[in-house]
Structures are given as structure tokens and as C-alpha cells.
Backbone bond lengths (Angstrom), bond angles and torsions (degrees), N, CA, C in turn:
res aa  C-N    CA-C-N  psi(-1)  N-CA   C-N-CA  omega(-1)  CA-C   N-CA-C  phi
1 X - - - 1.452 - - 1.521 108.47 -
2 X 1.299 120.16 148.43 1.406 127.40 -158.16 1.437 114.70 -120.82
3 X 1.113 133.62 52.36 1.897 134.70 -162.99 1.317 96.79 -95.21
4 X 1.779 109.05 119.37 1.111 85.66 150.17 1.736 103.91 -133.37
5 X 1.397 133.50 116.35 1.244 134.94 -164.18 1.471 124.21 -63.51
6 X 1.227 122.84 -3.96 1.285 144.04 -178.05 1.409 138.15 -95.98
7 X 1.346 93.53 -49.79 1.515 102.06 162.14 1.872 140.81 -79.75
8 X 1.191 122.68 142.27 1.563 112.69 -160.70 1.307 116.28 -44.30
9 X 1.720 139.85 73.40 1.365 115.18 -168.70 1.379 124.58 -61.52
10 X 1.242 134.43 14.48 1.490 132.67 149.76 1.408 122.04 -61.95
11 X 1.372 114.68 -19.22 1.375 111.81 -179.23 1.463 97.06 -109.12
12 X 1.810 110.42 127.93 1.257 169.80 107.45 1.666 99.23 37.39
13 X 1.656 102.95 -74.01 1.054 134.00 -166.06 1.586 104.38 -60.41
14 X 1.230 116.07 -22.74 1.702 95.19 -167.73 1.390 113.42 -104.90
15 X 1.996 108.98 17.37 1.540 99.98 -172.82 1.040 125.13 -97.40
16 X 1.317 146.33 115.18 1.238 123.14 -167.18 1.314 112.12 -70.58
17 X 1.900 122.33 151.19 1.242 127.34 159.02 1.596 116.55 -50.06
18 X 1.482 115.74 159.54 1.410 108.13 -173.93 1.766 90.42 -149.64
19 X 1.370 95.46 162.83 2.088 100.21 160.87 1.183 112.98 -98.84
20 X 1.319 126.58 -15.74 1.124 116.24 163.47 1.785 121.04 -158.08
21 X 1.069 98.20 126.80 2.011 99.52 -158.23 1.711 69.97 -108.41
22 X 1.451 104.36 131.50 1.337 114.09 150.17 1.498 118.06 -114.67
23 X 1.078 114.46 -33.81 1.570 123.34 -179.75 1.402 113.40 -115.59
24 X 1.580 137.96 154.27 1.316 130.16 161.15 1.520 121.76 -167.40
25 X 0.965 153.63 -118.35 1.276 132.69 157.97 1.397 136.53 124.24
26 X 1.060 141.76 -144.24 1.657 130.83 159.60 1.875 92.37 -176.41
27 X 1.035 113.94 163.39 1.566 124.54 160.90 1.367 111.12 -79.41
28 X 1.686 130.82 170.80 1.066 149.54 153.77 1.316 107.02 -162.97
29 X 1.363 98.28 173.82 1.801 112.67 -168.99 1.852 85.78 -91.95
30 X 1.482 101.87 134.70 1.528 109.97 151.67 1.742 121.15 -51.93
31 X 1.555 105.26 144.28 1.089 101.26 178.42 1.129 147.19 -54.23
32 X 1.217 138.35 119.88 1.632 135.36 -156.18 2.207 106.54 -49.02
33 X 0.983 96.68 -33.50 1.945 98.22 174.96 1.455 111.42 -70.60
34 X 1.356 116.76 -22.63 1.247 127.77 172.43 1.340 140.53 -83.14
35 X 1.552 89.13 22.13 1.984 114.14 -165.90 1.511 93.43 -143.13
36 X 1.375 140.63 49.92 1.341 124.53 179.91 1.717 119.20 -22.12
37 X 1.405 91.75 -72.66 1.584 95.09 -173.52 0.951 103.17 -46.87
38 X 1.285 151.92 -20.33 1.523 122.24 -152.07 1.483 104.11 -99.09
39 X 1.417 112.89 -3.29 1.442 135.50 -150.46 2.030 82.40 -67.90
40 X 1.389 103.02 -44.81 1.784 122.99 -155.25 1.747 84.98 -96.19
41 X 1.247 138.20 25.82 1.411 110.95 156.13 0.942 111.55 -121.81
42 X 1.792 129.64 171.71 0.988 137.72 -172.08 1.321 120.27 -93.49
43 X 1.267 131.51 142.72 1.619 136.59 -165.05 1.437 111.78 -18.16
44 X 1.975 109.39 -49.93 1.287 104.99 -162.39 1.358 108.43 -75.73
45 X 1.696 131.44 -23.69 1.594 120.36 -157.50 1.982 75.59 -97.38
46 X 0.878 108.74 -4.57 1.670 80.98 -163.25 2.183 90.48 -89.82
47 X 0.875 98.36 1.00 1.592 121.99 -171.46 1.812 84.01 -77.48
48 X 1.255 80.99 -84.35 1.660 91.90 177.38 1.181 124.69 -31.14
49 X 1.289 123.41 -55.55 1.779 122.25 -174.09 1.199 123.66 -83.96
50 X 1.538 114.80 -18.61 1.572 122.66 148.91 1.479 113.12 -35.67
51 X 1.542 110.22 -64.79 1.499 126.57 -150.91 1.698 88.50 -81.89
52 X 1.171 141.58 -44.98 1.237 144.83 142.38 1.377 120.16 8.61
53 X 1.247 95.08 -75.13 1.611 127.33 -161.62 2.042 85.63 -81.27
54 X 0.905 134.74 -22.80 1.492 111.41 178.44 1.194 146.69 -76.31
55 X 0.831 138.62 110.90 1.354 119.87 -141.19 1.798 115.01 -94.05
56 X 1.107 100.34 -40.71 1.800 144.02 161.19 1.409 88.96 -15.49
57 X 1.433 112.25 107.10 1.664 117.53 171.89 2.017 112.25 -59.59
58 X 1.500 101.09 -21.81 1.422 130.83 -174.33 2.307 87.50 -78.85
59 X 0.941 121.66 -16.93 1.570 103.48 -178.72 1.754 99.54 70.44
60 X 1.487 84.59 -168.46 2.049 104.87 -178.56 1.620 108.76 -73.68
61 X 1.893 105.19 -4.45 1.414 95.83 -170.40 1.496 155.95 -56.90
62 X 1.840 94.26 -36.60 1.631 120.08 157.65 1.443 118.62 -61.51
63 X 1.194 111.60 -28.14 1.779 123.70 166.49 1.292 109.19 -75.24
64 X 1.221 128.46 -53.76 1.560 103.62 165.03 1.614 139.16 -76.28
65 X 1.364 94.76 -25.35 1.709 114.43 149.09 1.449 108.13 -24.27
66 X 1.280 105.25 -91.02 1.205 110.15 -174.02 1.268 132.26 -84.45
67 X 1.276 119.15 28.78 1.545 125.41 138.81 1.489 107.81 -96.07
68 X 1.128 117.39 -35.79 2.065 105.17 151.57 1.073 123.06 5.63
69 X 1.302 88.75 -86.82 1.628 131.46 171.54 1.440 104.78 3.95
70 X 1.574 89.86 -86.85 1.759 106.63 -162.80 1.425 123.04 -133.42
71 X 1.564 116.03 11.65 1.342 132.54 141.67 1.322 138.79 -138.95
72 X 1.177 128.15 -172.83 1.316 130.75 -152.05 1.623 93.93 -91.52
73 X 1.680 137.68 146.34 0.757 131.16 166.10 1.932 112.18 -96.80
74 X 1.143 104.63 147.72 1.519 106.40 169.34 1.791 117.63 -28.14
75 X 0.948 102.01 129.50 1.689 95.85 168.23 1.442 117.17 -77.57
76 X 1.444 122.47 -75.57 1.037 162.83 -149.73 1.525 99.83 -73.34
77 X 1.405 127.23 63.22 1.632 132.45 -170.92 1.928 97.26 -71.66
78 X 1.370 140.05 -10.62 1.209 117.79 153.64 1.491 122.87 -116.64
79 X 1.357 122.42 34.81 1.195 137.13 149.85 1.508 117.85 -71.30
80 X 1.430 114.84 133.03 1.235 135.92 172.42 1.601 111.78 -28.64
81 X 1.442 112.16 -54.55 1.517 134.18 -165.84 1.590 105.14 -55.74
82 X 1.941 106.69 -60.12 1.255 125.50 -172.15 1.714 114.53 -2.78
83 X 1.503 98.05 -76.04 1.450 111.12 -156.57 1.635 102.40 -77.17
84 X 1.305 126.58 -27.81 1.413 117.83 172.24 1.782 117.20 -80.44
85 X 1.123 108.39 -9.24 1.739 129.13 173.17 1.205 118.97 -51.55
86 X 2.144 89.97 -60.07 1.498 134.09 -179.13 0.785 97.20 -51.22
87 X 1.601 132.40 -76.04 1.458 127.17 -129.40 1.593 94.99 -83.00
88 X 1.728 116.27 -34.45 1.492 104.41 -166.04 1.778 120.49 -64.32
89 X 1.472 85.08 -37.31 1.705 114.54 171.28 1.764 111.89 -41.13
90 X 1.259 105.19 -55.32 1.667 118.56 174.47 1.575 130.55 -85.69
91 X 1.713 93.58 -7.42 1.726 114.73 149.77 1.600 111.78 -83.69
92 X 1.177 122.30 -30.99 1.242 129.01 -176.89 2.141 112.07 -86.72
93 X 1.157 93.98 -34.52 1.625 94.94 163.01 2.082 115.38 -72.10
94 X 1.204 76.67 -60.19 1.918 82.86 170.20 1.725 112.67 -38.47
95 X 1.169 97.41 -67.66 1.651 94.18 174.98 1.823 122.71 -44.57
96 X 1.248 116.31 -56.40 1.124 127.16 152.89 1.331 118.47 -14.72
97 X 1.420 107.68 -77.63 1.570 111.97 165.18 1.165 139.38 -50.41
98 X 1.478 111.60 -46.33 1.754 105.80 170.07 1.573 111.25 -65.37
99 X 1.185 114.14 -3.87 2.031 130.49 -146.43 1.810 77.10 -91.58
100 X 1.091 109.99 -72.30 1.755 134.58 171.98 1.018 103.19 -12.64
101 X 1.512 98.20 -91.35 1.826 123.88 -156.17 1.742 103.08 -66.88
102 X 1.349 121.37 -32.92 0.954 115.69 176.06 1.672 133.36 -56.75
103 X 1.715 100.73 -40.87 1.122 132.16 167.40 1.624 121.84 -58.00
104 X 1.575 113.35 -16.86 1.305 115.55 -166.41 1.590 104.84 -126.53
105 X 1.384 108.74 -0.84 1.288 104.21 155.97 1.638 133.42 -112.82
106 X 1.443 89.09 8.56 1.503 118.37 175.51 1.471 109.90 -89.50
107 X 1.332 116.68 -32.73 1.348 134.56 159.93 1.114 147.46 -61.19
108 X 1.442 97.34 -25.54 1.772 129.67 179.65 1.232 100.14 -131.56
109 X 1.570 128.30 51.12 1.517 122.63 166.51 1.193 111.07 -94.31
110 X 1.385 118.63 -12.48 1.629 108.08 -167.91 1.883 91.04 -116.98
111 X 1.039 126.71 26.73 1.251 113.38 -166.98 1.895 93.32 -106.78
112 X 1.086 108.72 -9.32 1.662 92.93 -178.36 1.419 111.01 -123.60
113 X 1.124 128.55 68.64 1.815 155.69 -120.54 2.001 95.08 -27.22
114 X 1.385 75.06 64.15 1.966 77.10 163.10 1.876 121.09 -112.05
């Protein structure tokens, strides 16, 4: 398995070919409709139960990393918007990535006599 949390996974270029990818992937935040309660808290506890909920010795950091990358992150961390921005933003990088990596090992399947 090939993770590496740091680098832009939109770019192509940094995946290595493999014989066999069984797993691969990126994190993102679950969807904001998919947290009722949190729907009714305020920026800071909903701050809190995100960071809560992570388990990732790495924190929210590779998730915001890599929306870095190749979009704009939220400004406004006690605006209403913020955290539903966030999460779509880091649903929208995630996709990207499996979109990527998927594409480049689909590409390089026959290159390592498989």
C-alpha cells in the first residue's frame, strides 16, 4: 500500500506503478448532513467534535494539506459557512485523489508484466 499524506495527490506524477494496488485512498471529513447534532452547535464545539472524532495521530493536517494543494481554504474559521465549506472542500479533494491515483494505475497495469 502506497500513502503518502503529504504530497499533492492530484498530481499523476508522484504515483508509483504497482502489481498489485489493493487498497488506496485519502481521508475526508464526513458529510456535514451526516452529523445532525452538530448541525445545532456553534463553530467552537463543532471545532471540538471534529478534532474529537479524529483519530489520525497526523490530526486534520493532511486534510487541510491537501486542499492547499489546489484550493482555496475557508477564511472565516468562526463563520457559520466555515465547517460546511470545509468538509465539502475535503470531499472535493478526496475525490480528486481516488479520481488521480485510480487513473494512474489503470494506466500502468500492464507495465509490470501483469
Amino acid at each position: 500500500h502506497y500513502y503518502n499524506y503529504f504530497l499533492d495527490g492530484w498530481n499523476a506524477a508522484q504515483y508509483r506503478g504497482g502489481r498489485f494496488v489493493s487498497e488506496y485512498g485519502f481521508q475526508s471529513f464526513p458529510a456535514f448532513t451526516s452529523w445532525p447534532e452538530a448541525r445545532s452547535y456553534g463553530q467552537s464545539e463543532l471545532s471540538q467534535l471534529i478534532n474529537h472524532r479524529q483519530h489520525s495521530p497526523l490530526g486534520n493536517e493532511p486534510i487541510l494539506q491537501m486542499i492547499r494543494y489546489n484550493l482555496p481554504l475557508p477564511t472565516d474559521a468562526s463563520g457559520n459557512d466555515y465547517w460546511p465549506e470545509l468538509i465539502y472542500l475535503s470531499q472535493l479533494s478526496q475525490a480528486m485523489i481516488v479520481k488521480t491515483e485510480t487513473e494512474v494505475y489503470r494506466a500502468r497495469r500492464l507495465e509490470h508484466g501483469t
